[in-house]
Steps between C-alpha positions, in 0.01 A plus 500: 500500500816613294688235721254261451533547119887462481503186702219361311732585169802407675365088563340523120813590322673197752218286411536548093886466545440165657310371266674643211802293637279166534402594118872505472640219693230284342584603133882462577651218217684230667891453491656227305570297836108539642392385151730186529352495835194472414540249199703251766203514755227485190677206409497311826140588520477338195598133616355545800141605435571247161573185741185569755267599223598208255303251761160716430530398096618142554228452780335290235755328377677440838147375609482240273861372472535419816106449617490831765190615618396879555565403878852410438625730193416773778715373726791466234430846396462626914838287528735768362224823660534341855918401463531803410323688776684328730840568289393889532453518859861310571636728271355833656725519795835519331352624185657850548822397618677392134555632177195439322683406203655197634145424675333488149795323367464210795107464506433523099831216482223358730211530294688372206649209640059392640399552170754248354357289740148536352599399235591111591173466689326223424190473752305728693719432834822618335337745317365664813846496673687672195258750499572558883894567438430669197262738716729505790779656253248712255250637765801766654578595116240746467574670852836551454447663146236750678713567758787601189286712302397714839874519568516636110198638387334822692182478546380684169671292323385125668117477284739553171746230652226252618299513184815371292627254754136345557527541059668168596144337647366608088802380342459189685203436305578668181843242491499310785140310550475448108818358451487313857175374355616390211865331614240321734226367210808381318789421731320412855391748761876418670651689253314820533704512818821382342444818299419739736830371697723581286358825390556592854900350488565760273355773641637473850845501309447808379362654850866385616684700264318797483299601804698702711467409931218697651633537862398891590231346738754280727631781721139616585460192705491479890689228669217274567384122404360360197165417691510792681518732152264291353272537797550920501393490127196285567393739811469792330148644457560623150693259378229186613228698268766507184534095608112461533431686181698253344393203633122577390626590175667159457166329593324656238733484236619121550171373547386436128836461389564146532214367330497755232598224209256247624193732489562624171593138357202328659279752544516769270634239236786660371758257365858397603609590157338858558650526873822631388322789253272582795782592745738644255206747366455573915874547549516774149239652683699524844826591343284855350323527773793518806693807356168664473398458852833558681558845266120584658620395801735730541341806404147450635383373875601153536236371685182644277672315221534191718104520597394579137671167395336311759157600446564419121654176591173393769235577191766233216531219761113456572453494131830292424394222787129470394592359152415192372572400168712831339591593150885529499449879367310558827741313709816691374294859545452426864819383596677838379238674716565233777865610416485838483321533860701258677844688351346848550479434906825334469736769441333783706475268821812363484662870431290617823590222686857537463532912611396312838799374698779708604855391264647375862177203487455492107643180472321331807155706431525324156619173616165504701262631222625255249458214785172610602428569100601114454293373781229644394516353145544206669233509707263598169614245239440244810174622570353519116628148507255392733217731367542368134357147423560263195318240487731345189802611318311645224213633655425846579626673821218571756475788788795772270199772527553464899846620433404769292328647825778446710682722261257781518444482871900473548510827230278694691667479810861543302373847394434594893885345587679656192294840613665499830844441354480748291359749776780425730801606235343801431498578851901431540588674172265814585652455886853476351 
């Protein structure tokens, strides 16, 4: 019994040291170098998200300036999603065999150079093929910056580091869609890309100067091929439920994207002229919100935060894609609760998601989510545009409730994914 006793005191007072030095790890303040880290990678999510989510706003405008149907503004908004799929999985296989830095450098000169092109479309052929090289380019970006704040960032640290680089999907509508929206009202919707370029041109300028090469995963590679690393990654058990917790994720999240500024122009009635207030009120709301949710992140269980947000989300997007005619109050209230679930899975996932791979496979394993993340999106803004109907350019959208059960259905079974994800690191840490 007395031996029973001292072992049993023996694991507690290992068990409160351990998590005394999570408490610690995850209060730790970050050096000058992981802050500039973090601003640089904020940044390019910045542009990034900016350039993909800029479409959603101008849906209506792009709709009517150059006469698209739902049917094909899906397909030049699954244009970049499925280039960029495809530029993830090519990518994969030699992913972990070069300095990231001078990856990010070469893929966001990439992205930069596509969105340039945007921005001297003039029809909805050319539009659709600058969207593919800008996807091709600006699909890998977000990979390759995951894969740098794992090589960084421990693990107790990642929610705080995810919930100010993903600050970058608020800013983009606290700054970016307003101002996007506005250069477009005034100045065309070509020069909304034009901006967004050149943003981007300064940026990567500074990433040259400043970010130092991240190289410490090159000599954990074995002597074997691009499709044969690529292939190892893929074949892994745990990895392929990190890549199919993504994927469903994606679904869900992309589906009601695309079409979000035409159902609240023609359906809810909320003006182009009150567009640009709508998101920017959103975006205030996101940039409070992600600090809040990565700090909770790292001090509480990642995954009951992630399943609390999605059960709040399910209930706001019945209610939000049921509306009919709204008043703009209303509308603004229910985006920042929109927001604030969509953001509040966000950063615990994708903190979860990266403890996954082994450093040796970081790069391929997020090569591969970010492809399969992509196709997925692809796949959904596709889809919704062959659910929605409308039947003229200013009447309402028809069938956006049917994507508002997709979402819940795809939620639900997120939670069980995200679950198993989470089960299986606690297993290796508590192993380790």
């Amino acid at each position: 019994m007395f031996l029973h006793f001292c072992i049993f005191n023996q694991f507690k007072k290992q068990d409160s040291s351990y998590y005394m030095e999570i408490d610690k790890q995850a209060n730790a303040p970050f050096t000058g170098y992981q802050r500039l880290v973090v601003f640089l990678l904020a940044m390019t999510q910045f542009t990034v998200v900016l350039d993909f989510m800029v479409m959603s706003p101008m849906g209506d405008i792009l709709m009517k300036a150059i006469d698209l149907k739902p049917a094909q503004f899906g397909v030049a908004v699954s244009a970049y999603a499925f280039s960029a799929g495809a530029s993830g999985l090519l990518t994969a296989g030699f992913a972990d065999r070069f300095d990231r830095k001078k990856l990010l450098l070469f893929f966001y000169s990439g992205f930069i150079i596509g969105t340039f092109l945007c921005s001297f479309a003039n029809d909805y052929w050319t539009l659709v093929a600058a969207r593919i090289v800008t996807g091709l380019f600006g699909g890998v970006i977000g990979s390759i910056s995951m894969a740098i704040i794992t090589d960084i960032f421990t693990l107790q640290q990642r929610g705080r580091v995810m919930g100010f680089v993903q600050m970058g999907f608020g800013a983009s509508q606290v700054l970016g869609i307003p101002i996007g929206l506005y250069i477009a009202n005034n100045w065309g919707w070509h020069s909304a890309f034009l901006w967004i370029a050149v943003m981007a041109l300064i940026i990567v300028l500074i990433i040259a100067i400043k970010l130092v090469p991240i190289t410490a995963h090159i000599g954990l590679q074995k002597h074997q091929s691009a499709l044969g690393h690529l292939w190892a990654t893929f074949s892994r058990k745990e990895y392929r439920v990190g890549f199919l917790a993504t994927a469903l994720l994606s679904i869900g999240g992309y589906m009601m994207m695309p079409f979000g500024s035409a159902f609240a122009v023609n359906n809810l009635k909320v003006s182009h002229e009150q567009l640009p207030m709508l998101f920017m009120i959103s975006g205030v709301a996101s940039l409070i919100i992600m600090p809040i949710v990565g700090k909770l992140s790292d001090r509480y269980d990642k995954f009951k935060i992630f399943a609390i947000a999605s059960l709040w989300l399910m209930i706001v997007v019945l209610i939000y894609t049921n509306l009919g005619v709204t008043p703009f109050f209303l509308v603004i209230v229910l985006n920042i609760l929109m927001m604030a679930g969509i953001l509040s899975r966000m950063t615990p996932s994708s903190a979860l998601i990266t403890a996954v791979p082994e450093m040796k496979d970081r790069g391929a394993f997020m090569s591969i989510s970010s492809s399969l993340q992509q196709l997925a999106g692809g796949v959904a803004a596709a889809l919704a545009g062959m659910i929605i109907v409308q039947q003229t350019k200013e009447s309402p959208l028809e069938h956006y409730p049917t994507l508002g059960i997709i979402v819940v259905l795809l939620s639900i079974i997120g939670i069980i994914m995200i679950y198993r994800v989470s089960n299986m690191i606690k297993k290796r840490r508590a192993t380790a």
